[in-house]
C-alpha positions in Angstrom: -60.9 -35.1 36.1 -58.5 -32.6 38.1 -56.7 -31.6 34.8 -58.0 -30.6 31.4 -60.7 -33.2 30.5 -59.5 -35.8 27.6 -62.3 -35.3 25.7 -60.4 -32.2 24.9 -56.8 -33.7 24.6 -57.4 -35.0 21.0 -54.6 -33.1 18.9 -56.3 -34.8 15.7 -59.7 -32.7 16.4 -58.9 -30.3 18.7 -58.2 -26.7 17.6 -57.7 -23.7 20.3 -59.2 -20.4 18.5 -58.3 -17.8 20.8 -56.6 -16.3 23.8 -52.5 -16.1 23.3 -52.1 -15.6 27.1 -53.8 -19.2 28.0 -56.4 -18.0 30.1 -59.0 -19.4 28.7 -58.7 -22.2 25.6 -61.4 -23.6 23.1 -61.3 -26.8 21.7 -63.2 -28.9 18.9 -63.9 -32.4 19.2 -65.7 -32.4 16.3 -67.4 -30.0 13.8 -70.4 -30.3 15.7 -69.0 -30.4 19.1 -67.0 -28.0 20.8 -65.4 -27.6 24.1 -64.2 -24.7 25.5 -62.4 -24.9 29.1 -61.4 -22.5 31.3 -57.5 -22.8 32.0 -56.4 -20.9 34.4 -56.6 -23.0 37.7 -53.9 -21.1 39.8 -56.4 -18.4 39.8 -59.5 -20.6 40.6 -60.5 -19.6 36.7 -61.8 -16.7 37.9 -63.6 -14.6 35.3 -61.9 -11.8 34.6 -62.7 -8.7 32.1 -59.6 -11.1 29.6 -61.4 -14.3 30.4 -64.9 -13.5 30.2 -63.8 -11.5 26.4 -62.0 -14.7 25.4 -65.2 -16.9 26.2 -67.3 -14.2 24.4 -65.2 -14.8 21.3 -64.9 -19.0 21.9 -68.8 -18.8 22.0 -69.3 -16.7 19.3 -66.8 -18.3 17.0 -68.8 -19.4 14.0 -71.6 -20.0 16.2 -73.6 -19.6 12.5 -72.0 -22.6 11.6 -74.1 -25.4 10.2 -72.2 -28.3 11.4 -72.0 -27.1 14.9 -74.6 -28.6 16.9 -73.2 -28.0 20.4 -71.3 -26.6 22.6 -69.6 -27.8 26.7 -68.0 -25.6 28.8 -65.8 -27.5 31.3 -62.9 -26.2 33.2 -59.4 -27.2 34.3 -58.3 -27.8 38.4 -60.4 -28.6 41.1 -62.3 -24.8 41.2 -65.0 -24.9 37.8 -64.8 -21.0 38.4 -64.2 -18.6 41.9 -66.3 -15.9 39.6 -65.1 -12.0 38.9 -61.5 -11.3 40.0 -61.5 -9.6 43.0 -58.3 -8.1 41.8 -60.2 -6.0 39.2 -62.7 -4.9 41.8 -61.2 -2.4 43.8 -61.3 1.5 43.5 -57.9 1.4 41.9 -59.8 0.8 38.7 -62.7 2.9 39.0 -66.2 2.8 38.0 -66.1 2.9 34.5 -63.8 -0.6 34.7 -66.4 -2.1 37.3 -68.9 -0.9 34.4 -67.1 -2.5 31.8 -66.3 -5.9 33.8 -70.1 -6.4 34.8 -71.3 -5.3 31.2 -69.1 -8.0 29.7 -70.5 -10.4 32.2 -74.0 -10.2 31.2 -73.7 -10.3 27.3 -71.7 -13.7 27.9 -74.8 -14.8 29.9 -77.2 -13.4 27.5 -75.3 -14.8 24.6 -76.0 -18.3 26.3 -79.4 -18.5 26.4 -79.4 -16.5 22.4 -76.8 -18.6 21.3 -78.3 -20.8 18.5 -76.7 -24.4 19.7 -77.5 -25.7 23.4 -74.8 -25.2 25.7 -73.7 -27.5 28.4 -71.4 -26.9 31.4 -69.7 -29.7 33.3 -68.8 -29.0 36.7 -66.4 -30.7 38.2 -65.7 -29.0 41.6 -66.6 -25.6 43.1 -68.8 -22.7 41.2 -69.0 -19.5 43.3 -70.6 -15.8 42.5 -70.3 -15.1 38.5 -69.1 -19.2 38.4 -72.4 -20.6 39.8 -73.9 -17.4 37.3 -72.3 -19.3 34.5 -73.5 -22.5 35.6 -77.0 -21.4 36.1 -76.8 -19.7 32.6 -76.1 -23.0 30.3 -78.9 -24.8 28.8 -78.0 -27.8 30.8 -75.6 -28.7 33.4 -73.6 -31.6 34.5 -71.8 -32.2 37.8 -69.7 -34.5 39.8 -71.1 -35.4 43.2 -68.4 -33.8 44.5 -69.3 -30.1 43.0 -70.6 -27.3 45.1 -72.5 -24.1 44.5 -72.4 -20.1 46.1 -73.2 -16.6 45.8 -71.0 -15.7 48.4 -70.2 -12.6 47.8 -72.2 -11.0 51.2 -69.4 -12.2 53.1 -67.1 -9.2 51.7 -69.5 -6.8 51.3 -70.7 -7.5 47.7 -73.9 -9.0 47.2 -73.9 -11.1 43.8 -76.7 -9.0 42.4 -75.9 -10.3 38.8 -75.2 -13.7 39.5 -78.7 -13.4 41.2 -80.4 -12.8 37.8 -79.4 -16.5 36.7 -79.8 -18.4 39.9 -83.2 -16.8 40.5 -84.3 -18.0 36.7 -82.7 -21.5 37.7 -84.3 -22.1 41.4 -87.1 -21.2 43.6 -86.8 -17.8 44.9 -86.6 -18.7 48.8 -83.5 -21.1 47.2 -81.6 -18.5 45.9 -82.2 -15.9 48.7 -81.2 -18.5 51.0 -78.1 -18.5 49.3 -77.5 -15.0 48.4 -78.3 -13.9 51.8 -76.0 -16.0 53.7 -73.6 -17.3 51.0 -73.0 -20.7 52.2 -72.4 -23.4 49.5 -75.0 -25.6 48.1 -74.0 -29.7 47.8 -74.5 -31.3 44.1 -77.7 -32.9 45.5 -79.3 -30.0 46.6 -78.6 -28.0 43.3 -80.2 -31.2 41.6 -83.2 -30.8 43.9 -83.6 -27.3 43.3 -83.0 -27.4 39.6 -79.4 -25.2 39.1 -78.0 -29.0 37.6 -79.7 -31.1 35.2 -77.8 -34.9 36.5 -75.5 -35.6 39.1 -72.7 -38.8 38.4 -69.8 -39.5 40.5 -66.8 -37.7 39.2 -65.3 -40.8 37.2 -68.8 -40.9 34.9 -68.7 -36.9 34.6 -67.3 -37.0 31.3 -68.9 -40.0 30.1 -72.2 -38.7 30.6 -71.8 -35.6 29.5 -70.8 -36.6 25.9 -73.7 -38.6 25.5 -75.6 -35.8 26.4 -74.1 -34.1 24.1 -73.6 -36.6 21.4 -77.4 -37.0 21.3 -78.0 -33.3 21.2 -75.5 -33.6 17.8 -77.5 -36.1 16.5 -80.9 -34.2 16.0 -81.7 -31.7 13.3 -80.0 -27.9 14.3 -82.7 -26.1 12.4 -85.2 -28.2 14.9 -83.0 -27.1 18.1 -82.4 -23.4 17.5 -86.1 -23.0 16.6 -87.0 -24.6 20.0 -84.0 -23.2 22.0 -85.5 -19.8 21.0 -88.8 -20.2 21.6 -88.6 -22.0 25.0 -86.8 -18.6 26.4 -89.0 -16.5 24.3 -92.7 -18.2 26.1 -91.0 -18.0 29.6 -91.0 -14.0 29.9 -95.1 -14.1 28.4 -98.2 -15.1 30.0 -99.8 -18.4 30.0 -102.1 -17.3 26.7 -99.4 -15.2 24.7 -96.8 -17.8 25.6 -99.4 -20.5 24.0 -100.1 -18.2 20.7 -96.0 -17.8 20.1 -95.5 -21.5 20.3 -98.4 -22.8 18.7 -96.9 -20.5 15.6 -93.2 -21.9 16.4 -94.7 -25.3 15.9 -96.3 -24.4 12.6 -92.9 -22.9 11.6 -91.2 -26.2 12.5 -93.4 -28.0 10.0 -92.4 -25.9 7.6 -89.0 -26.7 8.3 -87.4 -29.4 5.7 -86.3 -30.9 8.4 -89.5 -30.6 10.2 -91.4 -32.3 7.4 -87.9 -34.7 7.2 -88.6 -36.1 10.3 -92.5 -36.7 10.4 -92.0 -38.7 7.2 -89.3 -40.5 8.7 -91.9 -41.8 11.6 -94.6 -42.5 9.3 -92.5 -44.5 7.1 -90.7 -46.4 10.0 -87.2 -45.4 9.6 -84.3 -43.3 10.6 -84.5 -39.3 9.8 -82.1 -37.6 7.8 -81.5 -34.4 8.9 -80.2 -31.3 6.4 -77.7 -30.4 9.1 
């Protein structure tokens, strides 16, 4: 699991869509499934003002699509991602660079959680400052038993004040102070305990799992997944009796959904659904 994971090694399904310097490649398994990884292990895949455009554009790639019903973000070499390039941060460039970097950052977060299809990370190693931020971002999250997870960035003098803004959705707030404050590394374990991770397998069943996560997420109705998707983040940000009025209306729209009304007949009548896309 060092290298690129084979689930993205298929030249018969998979199909890179952007980045010419290699930084950071996307890959179909299927039409529903797609995989993008980050590829540039010799700089810990940092996230860089190129790489963090690149995984705009991968994400965003016919993300109207029909057929595509899901999206993993994995990453080559034993770092998932050492977060912003440090590089990029100094005065050389300026403020209007910073700006531009930490801008970019937040609409590829953002564009996680609005993105119509669930999206799944699988860590497979260490996720630090805007990598744990990615993590923390996805819909759902796989790791190794051999991942870790930091904010460290107090140690040089930059507190991860946007990765904060995912890990404090993700955790319990004395959780993520813990670790912003001091910036040691979280175990797998302990991010499954405190909710950044969705599963933990040992790194040989990383990929395995994974896939059937997100083969069964492929399987369902899309229609019926964005609707939820969207409404699950709208009723977070509401209280207890508007969040209860938005999604007693989402569930009204989902019966009106063909696939909606698809599926309940399918119960009823004691077979298999089949789903519009």
């Amino acid at each position: 699991m060092a290298g690129r994971p084979s689930c993205c090694n298929s030249s018969a399904h998979s199909t890179p869509f952007s980045d010419s310097r290699n930084i950071l490649l996307a890959y179909t398994v299927s039409l529903q499934e797609r995989n993008i990884v980050l590829s540039d292990p010799k700089r810990r895949n940092a996230l860089s003002l190129a790489m963090l455009k690149s995984l705009q554009s991968d994400i965003l790639h016919e993300a109207e699509s029909q057929d595509l019903k899901v999206i993993i973000i994995s990453a080559e070499g034993p770092v998932f991602s050492s977060g912003h390039d440090l590089k990029e941060l100094t005065d050389e460039q300026g403020p209007d660079y910073h700006a531009e970097v930490f801008q970019t950052c937040s609409e590829v977060m953002m564009l996680i959680q609005n993105h119509p299809v669930p999206i799944i990370a699988m860590v497979n190693g260490l996720a630090t400052a805007a990598g744990c931020q990615l993590v923390a971002s996805c819909d759902i999250a796989v790791a190794s038993d051999k991942s870790s997870f930091a904010t460290p960035g107090v140690n040089i003098g930059v507190f991860c004040s946007t990765p904060a803004v995912a890990l404090g959705r993700a955790v319990p707030r004395k959780v993520a102070l813990e670790m912003l404050f001091t910036g040691e590394p979280i175990s797998a374990q302990e991010a499954l305990l405190h909710g950044l991770l969705s599963r933990v397998v040992p790194e040989e069943r990383l990929e395995e799992e994974t896939m059937r996560i997100a083969r069964k997420v492929a399987s369902l109705s899309r229609s019926v997944l964005s609707l939820g998707k969207a409404a699950f983040y709208r009723q977070l940000a509401q209280d207890l009796r508007t969040a209860y009025h938005l999604t007693s209306q989402t569930m009204v729209d989902n019966l009106g959904l063909p696939d909606g009304q698809e599926g309940v007949k399918a119960f009823l009548q004691k077979r298999k659904p089949v789903w519009s896309h």
